[in-house]
C-alpha positions as CSV (number, residue, x, y, z in Angstrom):
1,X,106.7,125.4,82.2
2,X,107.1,121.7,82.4
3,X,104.2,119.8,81.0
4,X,102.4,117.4,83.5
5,X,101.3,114.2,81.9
6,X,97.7,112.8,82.7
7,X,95.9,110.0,82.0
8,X,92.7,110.6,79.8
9,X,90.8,109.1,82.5
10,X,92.3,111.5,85.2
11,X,92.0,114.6,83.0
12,X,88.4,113.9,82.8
13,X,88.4,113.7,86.5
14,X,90.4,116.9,87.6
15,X,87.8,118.3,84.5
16,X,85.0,117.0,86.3
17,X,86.1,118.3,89.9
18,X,86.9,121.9,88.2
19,X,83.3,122.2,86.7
20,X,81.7,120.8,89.9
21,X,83.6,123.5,92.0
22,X,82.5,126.5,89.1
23,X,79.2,125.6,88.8
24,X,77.6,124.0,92.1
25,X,80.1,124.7,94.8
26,X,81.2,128.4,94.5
27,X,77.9,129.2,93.9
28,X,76.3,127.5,97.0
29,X,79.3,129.1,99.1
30,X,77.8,132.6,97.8
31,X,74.3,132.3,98.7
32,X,76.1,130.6,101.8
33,X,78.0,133.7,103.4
34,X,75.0,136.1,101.7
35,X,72.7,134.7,104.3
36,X,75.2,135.0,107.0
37,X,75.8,138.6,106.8
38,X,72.1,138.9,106.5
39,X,72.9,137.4,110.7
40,X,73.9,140.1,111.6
41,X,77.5,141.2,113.2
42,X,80.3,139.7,111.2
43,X,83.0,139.7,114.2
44,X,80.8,137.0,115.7
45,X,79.8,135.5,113.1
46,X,81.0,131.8,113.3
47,X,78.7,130.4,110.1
48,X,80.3,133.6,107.9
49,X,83.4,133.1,109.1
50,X,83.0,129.2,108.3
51,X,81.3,130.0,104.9
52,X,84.4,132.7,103.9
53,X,87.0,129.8,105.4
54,X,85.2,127.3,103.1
55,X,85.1,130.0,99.7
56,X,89.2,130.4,100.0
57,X,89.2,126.7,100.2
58,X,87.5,126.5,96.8
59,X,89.0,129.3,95.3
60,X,92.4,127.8,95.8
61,X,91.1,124.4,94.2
62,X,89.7,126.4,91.4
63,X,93.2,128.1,90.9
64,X,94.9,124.6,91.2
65,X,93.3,122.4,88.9
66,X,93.1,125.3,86.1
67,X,96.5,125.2,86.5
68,X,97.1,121.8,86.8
69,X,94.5,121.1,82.9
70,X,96.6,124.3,81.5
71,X,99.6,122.2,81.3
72,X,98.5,118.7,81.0
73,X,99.5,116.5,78.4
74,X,97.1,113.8,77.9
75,X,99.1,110.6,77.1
76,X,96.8,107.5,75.6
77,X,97.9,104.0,76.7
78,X,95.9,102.3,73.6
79,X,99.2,102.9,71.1
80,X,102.0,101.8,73.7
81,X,103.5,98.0,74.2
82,X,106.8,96.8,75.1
83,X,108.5,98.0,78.7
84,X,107.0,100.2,81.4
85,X,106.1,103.4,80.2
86,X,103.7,106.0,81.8
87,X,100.0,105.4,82.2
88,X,101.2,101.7,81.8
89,X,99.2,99.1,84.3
90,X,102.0,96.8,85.9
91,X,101.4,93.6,88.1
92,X,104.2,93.6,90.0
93,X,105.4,90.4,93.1
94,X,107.0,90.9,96.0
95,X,109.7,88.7,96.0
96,X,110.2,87.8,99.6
97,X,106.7,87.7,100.6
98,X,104.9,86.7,97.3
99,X,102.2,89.3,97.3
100,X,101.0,90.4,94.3
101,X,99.9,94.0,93.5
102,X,98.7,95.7,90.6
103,X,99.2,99.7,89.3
104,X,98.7,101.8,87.0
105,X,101.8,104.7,86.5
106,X,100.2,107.8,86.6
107,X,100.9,111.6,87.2
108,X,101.0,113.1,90.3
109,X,98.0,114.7,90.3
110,X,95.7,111.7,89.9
111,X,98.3,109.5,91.9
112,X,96.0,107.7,94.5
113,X,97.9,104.6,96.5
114,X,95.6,103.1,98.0
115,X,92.9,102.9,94.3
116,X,96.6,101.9,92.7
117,X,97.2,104.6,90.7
118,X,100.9,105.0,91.7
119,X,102.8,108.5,91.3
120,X,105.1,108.2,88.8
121,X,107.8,110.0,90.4
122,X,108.1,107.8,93.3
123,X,110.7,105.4,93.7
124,X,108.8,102.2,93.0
125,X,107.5,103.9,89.1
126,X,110.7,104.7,88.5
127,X,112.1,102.0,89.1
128,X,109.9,100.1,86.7
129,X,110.0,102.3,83.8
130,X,112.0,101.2,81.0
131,X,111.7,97.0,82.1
132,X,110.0,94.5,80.9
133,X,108.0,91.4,82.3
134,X,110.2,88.9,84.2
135,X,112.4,91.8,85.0
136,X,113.2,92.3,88.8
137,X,113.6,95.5,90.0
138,X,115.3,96.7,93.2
139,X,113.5,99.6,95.3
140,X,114.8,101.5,98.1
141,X,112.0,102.1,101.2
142,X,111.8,103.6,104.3
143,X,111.6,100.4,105.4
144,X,115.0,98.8,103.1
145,X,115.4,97.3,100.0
146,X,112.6,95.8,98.3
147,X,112.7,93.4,95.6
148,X,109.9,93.2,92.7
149,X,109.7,91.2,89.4
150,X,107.1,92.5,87.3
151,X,104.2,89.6,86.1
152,X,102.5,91.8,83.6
153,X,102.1,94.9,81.9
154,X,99.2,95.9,80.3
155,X,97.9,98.7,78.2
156,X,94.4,99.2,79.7
């Protein structure tokens, strides 16, 4: 199985989420459809049916994230310098409209846009991987080509 690379800080969150889910959630959503079938008939039931919707939900988290921290591979940005790399945090300008932007390359499981922790499988990481600052890199969009040179890179 391929290894999916994580930050430390977003390992400690999918952690986080995982023990949240084992200990307070799954629990809560037990005692949740207990009292339901204490209601009565099940067929009608809309608050078990709710509460058994809402345990599958979890369940399926649970199942995803240990799967997800079995094949991590924490990568540490505090020994890394020189061009783009992974878990690298890159100011980046666009070159037609001179807006600035800031991420941080991440994996896909912690990718988040709009915090800028950007996936790095998407066009834009890839892109910058491997270049340096003052670079410009060229990125295909749904909406054209978009031209970036990169300000900064820093090893947060």
């Amino acid at each position: 199985m391929e290894k999916i690379p994580l930050t430390r800080a977003g390992h400690t969150a999918l952690n986080d989420e995982l023990k949240q889910l084992k200990t307070v959630e799954r629990p809560a959503i037990i005692e949740a459809i207990a009292t339901a079938r204490e209601l009565g008939d099940l067929k009608e039931n809309a608050e078990y049916h709710s509460a058994r919707e809402k345990q599958g939900f979890i369940e399926g988290r649970i199942k995803e994230l240990e799967g997800i921290l079995s094949l991590a591979e924490v990568i540490d940005p505090a020994n890394m310098s020189g061009t783009v790399k992974f878990s690298a945090t890159v100011t980046i300008v666009d070159e037609d409209t001179d807006e600035e932007k800031t991420y941080q390359i991440v994996g896909e499981p912690e990718a988040d846009i709009e915090n800028g922790k950007l996936n790095i499988k998407s066009p834009l990481a890839r892109a910058l991987i491997g270049k340096e600052e003052g670079d410009s890199v060229e990125v295909r969009t749904p909406g054209g080509e978009k031209a970036y040179e990169i300000l900064s890179i820093d090893w947060i």
